[in-house]
Short mmCIF file of the C-alpha atoms (twelve columns), coordinates in Angstrom:
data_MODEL
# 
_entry.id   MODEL 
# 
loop_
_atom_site.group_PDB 
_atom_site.id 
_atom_site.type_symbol 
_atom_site.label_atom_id 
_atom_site.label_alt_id 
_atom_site.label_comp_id 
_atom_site.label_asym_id 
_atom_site.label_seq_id 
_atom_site.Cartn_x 
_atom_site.Cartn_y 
_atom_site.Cartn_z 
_atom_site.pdbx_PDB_model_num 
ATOM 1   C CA . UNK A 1   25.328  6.753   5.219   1 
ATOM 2   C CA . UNK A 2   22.345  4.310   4.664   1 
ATOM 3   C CA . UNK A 3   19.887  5.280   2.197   1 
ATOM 4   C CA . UNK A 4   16.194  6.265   2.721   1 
ATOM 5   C CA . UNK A 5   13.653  3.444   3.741   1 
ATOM 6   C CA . UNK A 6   10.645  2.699   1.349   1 
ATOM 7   C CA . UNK A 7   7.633   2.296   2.070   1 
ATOM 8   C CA . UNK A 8   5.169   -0.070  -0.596  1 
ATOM 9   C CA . UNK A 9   1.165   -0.622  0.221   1 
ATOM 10  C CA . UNK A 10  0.748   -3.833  -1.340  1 
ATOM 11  C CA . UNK A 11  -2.469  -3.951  -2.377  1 
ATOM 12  C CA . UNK A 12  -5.123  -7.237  -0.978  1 
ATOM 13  C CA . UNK A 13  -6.293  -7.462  -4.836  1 
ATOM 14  C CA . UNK A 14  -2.399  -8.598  -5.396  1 
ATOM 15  C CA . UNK A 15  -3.077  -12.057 -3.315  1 
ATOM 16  C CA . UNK A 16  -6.304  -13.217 -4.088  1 
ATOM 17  C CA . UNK A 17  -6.868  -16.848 -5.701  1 
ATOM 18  C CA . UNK A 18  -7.589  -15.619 -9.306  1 
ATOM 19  C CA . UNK A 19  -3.739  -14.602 -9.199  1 
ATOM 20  C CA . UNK A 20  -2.680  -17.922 -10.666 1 
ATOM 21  C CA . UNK A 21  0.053   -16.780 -10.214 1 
ATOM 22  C CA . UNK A 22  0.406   -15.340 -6.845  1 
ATOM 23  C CA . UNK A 23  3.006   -17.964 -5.280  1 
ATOM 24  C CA . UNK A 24  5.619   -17.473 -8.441  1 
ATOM 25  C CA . UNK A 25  4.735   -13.775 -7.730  1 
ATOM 26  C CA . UNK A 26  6.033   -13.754 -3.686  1 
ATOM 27  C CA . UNK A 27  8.831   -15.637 -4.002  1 
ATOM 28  C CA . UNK A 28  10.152  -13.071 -6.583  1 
ATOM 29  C CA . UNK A 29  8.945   -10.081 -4.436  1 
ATOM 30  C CA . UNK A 30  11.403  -12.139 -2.033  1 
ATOM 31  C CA . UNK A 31  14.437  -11.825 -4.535  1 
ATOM 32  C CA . UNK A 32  13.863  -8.164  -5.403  1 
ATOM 33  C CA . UNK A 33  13.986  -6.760  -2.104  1 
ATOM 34  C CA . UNK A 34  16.557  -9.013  -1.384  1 
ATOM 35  C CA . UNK A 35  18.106  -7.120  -4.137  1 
ATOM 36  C CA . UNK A 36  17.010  -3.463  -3.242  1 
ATOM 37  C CA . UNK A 37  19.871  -1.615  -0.943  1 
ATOM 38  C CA . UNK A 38  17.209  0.486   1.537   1 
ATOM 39  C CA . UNK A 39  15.246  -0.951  4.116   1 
ATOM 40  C CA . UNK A 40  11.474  -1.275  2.840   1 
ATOM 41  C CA . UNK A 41  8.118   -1.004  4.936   1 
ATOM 42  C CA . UNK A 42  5.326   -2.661  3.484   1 
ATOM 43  C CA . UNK A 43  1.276   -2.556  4.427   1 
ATOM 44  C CA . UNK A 44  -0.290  -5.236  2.935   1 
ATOM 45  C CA . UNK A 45  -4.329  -4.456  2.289   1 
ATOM 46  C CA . UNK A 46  -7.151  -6.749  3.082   1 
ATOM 47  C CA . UNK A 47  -8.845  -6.964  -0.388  1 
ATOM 48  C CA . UNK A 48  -11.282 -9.408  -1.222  1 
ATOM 49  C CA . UNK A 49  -11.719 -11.448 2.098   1 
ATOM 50  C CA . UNK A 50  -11.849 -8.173  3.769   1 
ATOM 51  C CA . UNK A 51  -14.535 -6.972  1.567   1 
ATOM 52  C CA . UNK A 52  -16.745 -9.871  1.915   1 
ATOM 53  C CA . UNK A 53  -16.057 -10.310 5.761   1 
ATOM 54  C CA . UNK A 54  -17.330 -6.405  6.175   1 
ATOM 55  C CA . UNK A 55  -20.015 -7.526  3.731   1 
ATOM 56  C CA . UNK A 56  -21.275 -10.571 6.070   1 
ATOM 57  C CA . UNK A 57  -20.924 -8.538  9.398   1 
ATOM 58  C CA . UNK A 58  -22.948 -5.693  7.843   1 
ATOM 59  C CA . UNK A 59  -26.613 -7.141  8.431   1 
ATOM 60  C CA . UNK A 60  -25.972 -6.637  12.172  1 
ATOM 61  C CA . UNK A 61  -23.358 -4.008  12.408  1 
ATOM 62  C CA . UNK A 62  -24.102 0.006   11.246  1 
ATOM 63  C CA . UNK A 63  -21.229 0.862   13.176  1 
ATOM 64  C CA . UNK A 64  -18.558 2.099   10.369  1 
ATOM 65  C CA . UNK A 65  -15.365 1.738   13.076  1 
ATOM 66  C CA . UNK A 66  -16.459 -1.962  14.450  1 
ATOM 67  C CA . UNK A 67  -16.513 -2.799  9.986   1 
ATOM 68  C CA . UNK A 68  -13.213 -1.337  10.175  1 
ATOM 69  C CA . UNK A 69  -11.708 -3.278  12.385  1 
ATOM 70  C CA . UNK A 70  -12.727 -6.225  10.469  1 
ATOM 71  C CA . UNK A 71  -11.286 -5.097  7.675   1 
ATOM 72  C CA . UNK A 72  -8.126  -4.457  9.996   1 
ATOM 73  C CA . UNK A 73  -7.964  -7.725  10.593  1 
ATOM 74  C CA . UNK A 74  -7.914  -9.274  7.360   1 
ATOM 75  C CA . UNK A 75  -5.503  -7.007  6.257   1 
ATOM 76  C CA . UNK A 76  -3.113  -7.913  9.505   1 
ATOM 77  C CA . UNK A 77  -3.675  -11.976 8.423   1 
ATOM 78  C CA . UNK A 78  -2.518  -10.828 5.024   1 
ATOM 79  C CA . UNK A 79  0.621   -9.130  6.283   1 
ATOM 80  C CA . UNK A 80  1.710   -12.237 8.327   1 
ATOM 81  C CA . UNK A 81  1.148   -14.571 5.153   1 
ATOM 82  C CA . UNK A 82  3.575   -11.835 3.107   1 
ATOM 83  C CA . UNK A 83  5.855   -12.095 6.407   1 
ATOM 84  C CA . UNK A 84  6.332   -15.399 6.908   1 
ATOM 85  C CA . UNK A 85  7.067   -16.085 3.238   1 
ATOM 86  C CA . UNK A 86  9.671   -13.356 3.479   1 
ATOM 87  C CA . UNK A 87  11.422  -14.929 6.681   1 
ATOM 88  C CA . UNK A 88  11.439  -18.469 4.871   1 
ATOM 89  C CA . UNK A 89  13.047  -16.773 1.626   1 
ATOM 90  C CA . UNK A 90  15.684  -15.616 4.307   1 
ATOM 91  C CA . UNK A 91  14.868  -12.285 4.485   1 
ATOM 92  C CA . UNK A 92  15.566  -10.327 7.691   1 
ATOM 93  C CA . UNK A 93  11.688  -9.739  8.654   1 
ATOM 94  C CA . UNK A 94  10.780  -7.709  11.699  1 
ATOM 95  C CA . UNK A 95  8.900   -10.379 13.919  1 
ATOM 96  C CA . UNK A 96  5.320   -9.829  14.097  1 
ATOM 97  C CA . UNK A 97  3.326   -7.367  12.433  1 
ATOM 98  C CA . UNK A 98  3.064   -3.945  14.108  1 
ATOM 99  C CA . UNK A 99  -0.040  -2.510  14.951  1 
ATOM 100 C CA . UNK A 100 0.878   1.594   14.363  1 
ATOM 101 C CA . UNK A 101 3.390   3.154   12.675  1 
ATOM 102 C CA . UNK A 102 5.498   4.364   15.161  1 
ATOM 103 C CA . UNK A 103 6.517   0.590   16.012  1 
ATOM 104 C CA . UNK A 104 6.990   -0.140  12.511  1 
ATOM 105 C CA . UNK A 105 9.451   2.629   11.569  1 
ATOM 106 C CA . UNK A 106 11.834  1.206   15.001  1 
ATOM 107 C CA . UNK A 107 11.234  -1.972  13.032  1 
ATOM 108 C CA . UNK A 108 12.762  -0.165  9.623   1 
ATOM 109 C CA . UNK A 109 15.797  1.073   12.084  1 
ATOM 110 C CA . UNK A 110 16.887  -2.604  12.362  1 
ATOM 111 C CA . UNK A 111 15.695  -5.095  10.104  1 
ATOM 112 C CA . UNK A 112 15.730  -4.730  5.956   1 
ATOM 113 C CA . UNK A 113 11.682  -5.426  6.253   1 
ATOM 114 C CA . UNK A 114 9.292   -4.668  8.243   1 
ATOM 115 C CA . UNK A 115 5.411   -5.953  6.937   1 
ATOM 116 C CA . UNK A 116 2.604   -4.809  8.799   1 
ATOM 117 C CA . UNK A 117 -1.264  -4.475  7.807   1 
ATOM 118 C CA . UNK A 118 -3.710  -1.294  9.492   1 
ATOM 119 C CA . UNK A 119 -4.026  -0.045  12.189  1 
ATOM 120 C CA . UNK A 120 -7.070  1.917   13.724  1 
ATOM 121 C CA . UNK A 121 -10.498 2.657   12.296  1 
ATOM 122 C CA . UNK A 122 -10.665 5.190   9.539   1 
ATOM 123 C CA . UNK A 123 -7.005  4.175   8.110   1 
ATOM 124 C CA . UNK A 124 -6.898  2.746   5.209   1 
ATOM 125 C CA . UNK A 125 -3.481  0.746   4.245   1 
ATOM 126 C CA . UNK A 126 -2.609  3.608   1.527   1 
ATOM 127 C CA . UNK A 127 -3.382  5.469   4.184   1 
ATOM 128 C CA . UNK A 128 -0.905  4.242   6.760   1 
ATOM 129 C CA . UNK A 129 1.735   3.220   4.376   1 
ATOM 130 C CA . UNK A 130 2.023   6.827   3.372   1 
ATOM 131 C CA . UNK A 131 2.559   7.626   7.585   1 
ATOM 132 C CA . UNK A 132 4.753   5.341   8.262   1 
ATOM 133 C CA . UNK A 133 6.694   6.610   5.001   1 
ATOM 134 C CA . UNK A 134 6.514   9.970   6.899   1 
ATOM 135 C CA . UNK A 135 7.437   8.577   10.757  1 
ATOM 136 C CA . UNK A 136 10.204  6.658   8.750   1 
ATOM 137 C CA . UNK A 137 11.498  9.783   6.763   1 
ATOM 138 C CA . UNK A 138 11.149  6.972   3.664   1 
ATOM 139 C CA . UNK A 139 12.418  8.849   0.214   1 
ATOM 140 C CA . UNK A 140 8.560   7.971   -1.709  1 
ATOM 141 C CA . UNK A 141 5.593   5.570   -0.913  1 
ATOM 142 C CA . UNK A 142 4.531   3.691   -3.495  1 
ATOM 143 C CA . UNK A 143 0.963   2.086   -4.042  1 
ATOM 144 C CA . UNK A 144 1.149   -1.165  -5.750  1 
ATOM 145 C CA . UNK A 145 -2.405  -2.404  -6.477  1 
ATOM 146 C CA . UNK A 146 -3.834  -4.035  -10.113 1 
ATOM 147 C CA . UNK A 147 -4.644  -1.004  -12.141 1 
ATOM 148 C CA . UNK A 148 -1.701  0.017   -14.124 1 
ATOM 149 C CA . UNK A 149 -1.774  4.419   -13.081 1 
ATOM 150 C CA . UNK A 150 -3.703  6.930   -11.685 1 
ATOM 151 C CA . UNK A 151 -6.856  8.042   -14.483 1 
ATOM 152 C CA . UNK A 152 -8.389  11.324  -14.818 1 
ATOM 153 C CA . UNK A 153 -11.799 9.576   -13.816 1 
ATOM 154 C CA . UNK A 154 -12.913 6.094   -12.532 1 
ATOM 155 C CA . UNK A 155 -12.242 3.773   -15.969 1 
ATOM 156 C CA . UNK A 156 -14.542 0.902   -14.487 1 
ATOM 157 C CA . UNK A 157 -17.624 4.006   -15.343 1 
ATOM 158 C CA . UNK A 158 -15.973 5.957   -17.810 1 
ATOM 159 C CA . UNK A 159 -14.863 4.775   -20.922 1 
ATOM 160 C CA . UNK A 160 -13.173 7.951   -21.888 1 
ATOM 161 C CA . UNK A 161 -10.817 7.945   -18.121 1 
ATOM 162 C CA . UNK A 162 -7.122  8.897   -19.592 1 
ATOM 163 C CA . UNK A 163 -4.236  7.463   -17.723 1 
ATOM 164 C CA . UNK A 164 -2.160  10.082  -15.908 1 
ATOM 165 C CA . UNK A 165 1.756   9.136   -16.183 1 
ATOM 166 C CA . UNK A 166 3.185   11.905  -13.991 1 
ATOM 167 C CA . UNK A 167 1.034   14.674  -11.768 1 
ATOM 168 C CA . UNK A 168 1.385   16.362  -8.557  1 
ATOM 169 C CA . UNK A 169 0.393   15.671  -5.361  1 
ATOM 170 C CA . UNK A 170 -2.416  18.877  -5.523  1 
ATOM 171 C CA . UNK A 171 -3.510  17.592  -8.702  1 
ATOM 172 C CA . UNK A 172 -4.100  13.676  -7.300  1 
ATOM 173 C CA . UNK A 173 -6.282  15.380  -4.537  1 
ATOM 174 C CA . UNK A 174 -8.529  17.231  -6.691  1 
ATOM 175 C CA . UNK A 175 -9.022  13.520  -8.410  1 
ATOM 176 C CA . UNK A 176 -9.858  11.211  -4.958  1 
ATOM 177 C CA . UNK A 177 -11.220 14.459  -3.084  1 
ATOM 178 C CA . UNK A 178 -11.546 16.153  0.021   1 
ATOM 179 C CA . UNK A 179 -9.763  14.372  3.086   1 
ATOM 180 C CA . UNK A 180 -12.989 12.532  4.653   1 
ATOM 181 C CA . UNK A 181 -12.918 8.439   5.781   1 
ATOM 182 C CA . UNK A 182 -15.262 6.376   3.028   1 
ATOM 183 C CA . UNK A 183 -17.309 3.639   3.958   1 
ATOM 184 C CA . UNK A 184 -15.346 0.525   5.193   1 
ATOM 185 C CA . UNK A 185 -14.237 -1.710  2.975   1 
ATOM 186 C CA . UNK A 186 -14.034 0.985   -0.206  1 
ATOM 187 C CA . UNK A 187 -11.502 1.226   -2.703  1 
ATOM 188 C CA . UNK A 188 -10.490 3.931   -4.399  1 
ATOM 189 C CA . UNK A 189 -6.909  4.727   -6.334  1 
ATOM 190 C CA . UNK A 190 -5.454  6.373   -3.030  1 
ATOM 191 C CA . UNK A 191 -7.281  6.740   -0.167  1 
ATOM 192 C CA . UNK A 192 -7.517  11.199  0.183   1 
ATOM 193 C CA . UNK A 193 -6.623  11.589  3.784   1 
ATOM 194 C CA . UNK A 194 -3.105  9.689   2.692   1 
ATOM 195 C CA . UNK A 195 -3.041  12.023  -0.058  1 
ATOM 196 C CA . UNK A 196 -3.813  15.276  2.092   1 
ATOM 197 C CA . UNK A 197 -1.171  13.745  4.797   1 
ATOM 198 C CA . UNK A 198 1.421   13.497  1.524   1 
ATOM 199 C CA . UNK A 199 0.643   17.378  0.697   1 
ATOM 200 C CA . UNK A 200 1.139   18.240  4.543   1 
ATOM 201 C CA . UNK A 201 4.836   16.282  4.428   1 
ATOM 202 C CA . UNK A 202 6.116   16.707  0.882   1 
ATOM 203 C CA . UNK A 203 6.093   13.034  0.408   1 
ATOM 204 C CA . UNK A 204 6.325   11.883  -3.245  1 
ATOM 205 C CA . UNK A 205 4.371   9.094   -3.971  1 
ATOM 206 C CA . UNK A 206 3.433   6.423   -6.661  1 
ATOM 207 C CA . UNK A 207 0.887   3.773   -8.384  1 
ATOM 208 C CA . UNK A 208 1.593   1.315   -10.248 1 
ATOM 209 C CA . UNK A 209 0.261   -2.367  -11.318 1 
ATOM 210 C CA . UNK A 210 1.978   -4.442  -8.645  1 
ATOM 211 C CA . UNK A 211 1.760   -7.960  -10.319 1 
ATOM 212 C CA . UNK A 212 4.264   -6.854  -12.637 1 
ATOM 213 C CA . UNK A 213 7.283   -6.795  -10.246 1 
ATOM 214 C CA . UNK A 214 10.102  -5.475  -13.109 1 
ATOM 215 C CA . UNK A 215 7.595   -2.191  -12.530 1 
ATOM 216 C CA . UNK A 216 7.993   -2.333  -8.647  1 
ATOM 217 C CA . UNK A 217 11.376  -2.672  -8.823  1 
ATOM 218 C CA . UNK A 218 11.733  0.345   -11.197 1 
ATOM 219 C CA . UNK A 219 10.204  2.280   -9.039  1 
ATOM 220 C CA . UNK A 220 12.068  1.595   -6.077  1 
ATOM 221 C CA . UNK A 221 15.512  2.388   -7.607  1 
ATOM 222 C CA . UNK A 222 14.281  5.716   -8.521  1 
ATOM 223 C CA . UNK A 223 14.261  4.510   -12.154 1 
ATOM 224 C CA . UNK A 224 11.469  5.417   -14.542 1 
ATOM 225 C CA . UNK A 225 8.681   2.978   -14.655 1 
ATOM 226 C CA . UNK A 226 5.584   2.085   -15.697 1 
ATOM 227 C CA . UNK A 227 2.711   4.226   -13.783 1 
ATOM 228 C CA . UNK A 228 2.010   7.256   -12.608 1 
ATOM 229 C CA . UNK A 229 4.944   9.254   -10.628 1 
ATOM 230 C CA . UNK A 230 3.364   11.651  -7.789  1 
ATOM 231 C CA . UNK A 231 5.994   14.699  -7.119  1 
ATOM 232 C CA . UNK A 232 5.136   17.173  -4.908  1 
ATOM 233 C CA . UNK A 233 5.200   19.874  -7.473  1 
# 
C-alpha cells in the first residue's frame, strides 16, 4: 500500500533575491523529495513580487478579487520556476501547474510531485494547500514560510510573542481568527479559513522555517522537528 501524499505551502518569502542562497536551497529541496517515499503536493506563494504587483495595481483597482488574481498570478509564475527546476533535477513533475485542487490531487495519483500556485479569489496558498491536502486525503499539510513557529501574538509588534512548539488546531484559530478573506496580498502565520477548513477535516498541520530544509524534511517523515506541530486535539 502507498503511503499518504503531503502536501507543503512553500512560502513566496522562501524565493526572493535576499535568499543568497535560494539556488543552493532548490536544488536540495530537489534531493529531499527525491528522497521522501510519498507523493508531495506543493503551493508555492507569491510573496514579494506579488505584494508589490497588488501594491502598483491598487491606485486604480478597489476591487479586492481583480488584486487577487494578481496575486494569483505571481504565485502561479512562482510554481512553474519551483517546477521546472524539479523536472531538470529529474524529478517526476506533473506538467503544468493546476489551477484547483481537484486537478492537482489526479496529479498526486500519478506523478511523485505535483507544484501548483492559487487558485480563485479569496484563497490564499495556505489556504489551498491545506484543500488539496484534504481532496488528496494527504496524512498533514505543512506551512513552510521564514518564521521559525507559530507565536502567541504577532513578534514583528510584540516583543513579549512566545513561540508555540505544539497546539491544536482550536487553539491556532483562536490565534489568526474568525474564518473571513483579508485584504489581498496579506500575510499572516496561516491564513483562518485554511485553519477553519483543517478543524472541519481533522487535518493536522504544521509551520516551520522553510529555508532550513533538515527541518522540512523532519517534518515530512513524521519525525520531530523544529516548529510548531498542529494536531487536531
Amino acid at each position: 500500500m502507498m503511503a499518504a501524499p503531503l502536501v507543503l505551502a512553500l512560502g513566496g518569502s522562501l524565493l526572493r533575491p535576499e535568499e543568497s542562497e535560494r539556488h543552493a536551497w532548490l536544488s536540495s529541496l530537489a534531493d529531499l523529495l527525491s528522497s521522501c517515499d510519498a507523493s508531495i503536493g506543493i503551493v508555492v506563494g507569491g510573496g514579494a513580487p506579488a505584494r508589490e504587483a497588488i501594491e502598483l495595481a491598487k491606485p486604480v483597482l478597489n476591487d479586492v478579487a481583480a488584486l487577487d488574481e494578481i496575486g494569483i498570478a505571481a504565485t502561479r509564475l512562482n510554481a512553474a520556476i519551483v517546477a521546472q527546476i524539479l523536472q531538470g533535477a529529474d524529478l517526476d513533475v506533473c506538467a503544468g501547474i493546476p489551477s484547483d485542487v481537484a486537478s492537482a490531487a489526479r496529479g498526486l495519483e500519478a506523478h511523485k510531485v505535483v507544484v501548483m500556485g492559487g487558485t480563485r479569489p479569496g484563497h490564499t496558498t495556505d489556504n489551498v494547500a491545506i484543500r488539496l491536502a484534504i481532496e488528496a486525503k494527504a496524512a498533514r499539510c505543512l506551512i513552510a514560510t521564514n518564521v521559525s513557529h507559530v507565536h502567541s501574538s504577532d513578534p514583528r509588534v510584540d516583543a513579549d510573542a512566545r513561540i508555540i512548539e505544539s497546539m491544536s488546531l482550536a487553539e491556532l484559530q483562536e490565534i489568526v481568527g474568525p474564518p473571513i478573506h483579508g485584504k489581498a496580498g496579506g500575510s499572516g502565520v496561516i491564513d483562518p479559513i485554511g485553519v477553519q477548513a483543517a478543524i472541519d477535516n481533522n487535518l493536522p498541520l504544521a509551520v516551520l522555517d522553510g529555508r532550513y530544509l533538515d527541518r522540512v524534511a523532519d517534518a515530512l517523515a513524521g519525525k520531530p522537528f523544529i516548529g510548531t506541530r498542529i494536531e487536531v486535539e
